[in-house]
N, C-alpha and C positions, 0 to 999 in steps of 0.2 A: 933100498935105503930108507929107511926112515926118517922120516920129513918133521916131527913136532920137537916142538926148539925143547922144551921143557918135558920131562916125564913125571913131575909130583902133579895131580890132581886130586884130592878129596871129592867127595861129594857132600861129604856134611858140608862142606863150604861152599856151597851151592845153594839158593834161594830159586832161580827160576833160571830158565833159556832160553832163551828168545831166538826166533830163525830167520832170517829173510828170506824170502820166496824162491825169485827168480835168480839159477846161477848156487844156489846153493840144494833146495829140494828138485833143481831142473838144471838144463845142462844149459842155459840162458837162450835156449833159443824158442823159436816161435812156429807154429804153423799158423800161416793165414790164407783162410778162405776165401774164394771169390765174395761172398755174401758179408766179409769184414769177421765171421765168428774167426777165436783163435782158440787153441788148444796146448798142449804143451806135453811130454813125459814127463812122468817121475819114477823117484825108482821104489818098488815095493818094500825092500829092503829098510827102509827110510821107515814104512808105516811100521814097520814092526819093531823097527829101532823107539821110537815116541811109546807104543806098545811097551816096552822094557824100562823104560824110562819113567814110566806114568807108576811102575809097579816098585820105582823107590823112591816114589812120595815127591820126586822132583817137579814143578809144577812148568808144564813147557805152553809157549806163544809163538805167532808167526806176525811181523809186523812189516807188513809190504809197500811201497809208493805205489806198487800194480795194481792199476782198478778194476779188470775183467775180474769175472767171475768164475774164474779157474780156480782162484785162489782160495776163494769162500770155499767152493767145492772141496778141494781135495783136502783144507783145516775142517770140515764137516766129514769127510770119511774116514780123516785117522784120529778125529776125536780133540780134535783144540781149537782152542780160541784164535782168532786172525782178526788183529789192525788195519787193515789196509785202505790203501789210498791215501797212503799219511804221508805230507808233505814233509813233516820233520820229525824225523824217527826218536831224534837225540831229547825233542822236547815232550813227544808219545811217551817214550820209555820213561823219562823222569815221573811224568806225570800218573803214569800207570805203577809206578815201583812205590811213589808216594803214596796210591790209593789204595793199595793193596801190599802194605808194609813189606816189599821187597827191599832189599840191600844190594846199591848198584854196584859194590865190590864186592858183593857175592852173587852175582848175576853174568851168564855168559851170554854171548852174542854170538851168532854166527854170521857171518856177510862177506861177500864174496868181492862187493864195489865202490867206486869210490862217493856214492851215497849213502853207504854204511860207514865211514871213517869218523863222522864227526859223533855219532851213535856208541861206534867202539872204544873212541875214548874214553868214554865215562864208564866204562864198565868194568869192572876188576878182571873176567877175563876173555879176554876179544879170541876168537878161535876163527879161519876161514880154511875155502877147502884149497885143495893142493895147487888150483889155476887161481885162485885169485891177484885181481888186481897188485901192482909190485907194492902200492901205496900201503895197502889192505896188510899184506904178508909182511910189511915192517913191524906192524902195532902188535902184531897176533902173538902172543903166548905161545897158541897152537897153530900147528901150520898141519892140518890133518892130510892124510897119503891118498884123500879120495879126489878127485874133479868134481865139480860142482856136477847132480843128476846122475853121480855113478853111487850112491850111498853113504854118502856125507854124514850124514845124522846116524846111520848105523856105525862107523867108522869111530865118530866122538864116543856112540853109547859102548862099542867095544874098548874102548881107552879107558869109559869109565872102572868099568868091569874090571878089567885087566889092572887099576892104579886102583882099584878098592881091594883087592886079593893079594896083591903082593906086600 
């Protein structure tokens, strides 16, 4: 059954994307070591989604409250920019849309919790993956058919694809 409220998306109506980390490119959970390091999965899928993404000139971000260095990492291996450790995503994003002429009505969000709520309001279109929070899945536009860490971000890139061809 398919889960996205809405089926029109353009991409020329698209400015940028922005991702939240944990719960959307992860399945929110954590490994923690005796020694305090933590680790996380992601799903490959994902990097190659941003990969496909990057090749329709859409310009994509990761803007996280999570401050380990996982995060740095894995926006350094698939190639974008990451925010992180932002206490306020909603005041980040304005200010980053402002500095670099993005259009918050033409900018998607993904987030998956309820510290992405006050972020996805201001956005024209709030997308979260299939588990998100119920608060989250009221606002969203898109209510995508992935769980957060099972390929989320390839799931939206296949929507695009798919609402650009038809």
């Amino acid at each position: 059954m398919k889960r996205i409220k809405n089926k029109i998306i353009n991409t020329k109506h698209i400015d940028l994307i922005v991702y939240d980390f944990d719960g959307v490119m992860t399945d929110n959970k954590v490994i923690t070591f005796e020694n305090g390091k933590e680790a996380v999965i992601t799903n490959r899928s994902d990097g190659l989604a941003v990969t496909l993404i990057k090749k329709k000139g859409i310009p994509q971000i990761i803007i996280s409250t999570e401050s380990n260095k996982v995060v740095i990492a894995r926006a350094k291996k698939i190639g974008i920019l990451v925010l992180h450790n932002i206490e306020n995503k909603k005041k980040c994003l304005i200010e980053y849309c402002k500095k670099n002429n993005y259009n918050l009505k033409k900018t998607v969000y993904i987030g998956n919790d309820i510290n992405d709520l006050e972020v996805m309001k201001i956005v024209g279109i709030p997308v979260c993956p299939l588990d998100a929070h119920q608060d989250i899945r009221k606002i969203s536009k898109y209510v995508l058919n992935k769980k957060g860490g099972e390929g989320v971000i390839r799931d939206f890139a296949d929507l695009i694809t798919q609402q650009k061809t038809e």
